[in-house]
N, C-alpha and C positions, 0 to 999 in steps of 0.2 A: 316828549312822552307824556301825556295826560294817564294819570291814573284816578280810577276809581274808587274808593274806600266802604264798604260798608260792615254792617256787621246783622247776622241773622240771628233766631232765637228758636232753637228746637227741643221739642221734651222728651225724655226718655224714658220709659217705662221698663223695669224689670223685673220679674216674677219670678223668675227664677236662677241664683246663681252659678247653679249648679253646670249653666246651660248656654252662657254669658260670659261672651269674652270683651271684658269692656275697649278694650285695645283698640279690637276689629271694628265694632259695634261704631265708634267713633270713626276709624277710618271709612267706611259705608258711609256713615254720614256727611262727612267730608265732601268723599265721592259723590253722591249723589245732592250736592250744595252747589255742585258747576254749572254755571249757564254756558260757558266757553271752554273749551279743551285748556288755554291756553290762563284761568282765572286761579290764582291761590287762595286756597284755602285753609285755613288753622284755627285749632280749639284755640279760645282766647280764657274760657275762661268753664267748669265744669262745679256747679251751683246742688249740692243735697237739697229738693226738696220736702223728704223724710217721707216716712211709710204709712201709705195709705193701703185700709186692708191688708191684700196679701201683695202689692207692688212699692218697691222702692221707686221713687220718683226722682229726676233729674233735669235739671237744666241744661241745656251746653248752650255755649256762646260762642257763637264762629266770627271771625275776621276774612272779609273778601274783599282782595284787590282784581280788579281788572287793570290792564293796558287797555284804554281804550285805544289805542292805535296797532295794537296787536293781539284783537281779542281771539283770533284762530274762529276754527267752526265750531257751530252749537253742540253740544251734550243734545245727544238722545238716551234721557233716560228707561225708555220703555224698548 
């Protein structure tokens, strides 16, 4: 089994909390981080960039393994 390891870096912008489930917000994220059906994905690590204007800013840092030997089909995220 060859795995692949990497790690991405996404910003998160929010305006409003009233309106913001950070939970979800992450989970989408996540979601939409898949190149393969079959790749894991996990907050590694969730960074305050502090408040610009009227937006809290954030960090996330995801963890992505593939099986390169059983990466399944691609993610159509559109």
């Amino acid at each position: 089994m060859k795995i692949k390891k990497s790690q991405k870096f996404v910003q998160l912008d929010v305006r409003n909390w009233d309106n913001t489930e950070l939970v979800e917000s992450l989970s989408e994220i996540c979601g939409t981080s898949k190149e393969y059906e079959n790749d894991e994905v996990e907050v590694h690590q969730v960074v305050d960039l502090g408040k610009l204007k009227n937006e809290w800013r954030y960090l996330i840092i995801l963890n992505i393994s593939q099986d390169l030997d059983n990466l399944g089909a691609p993610v159509d995220h559109y």
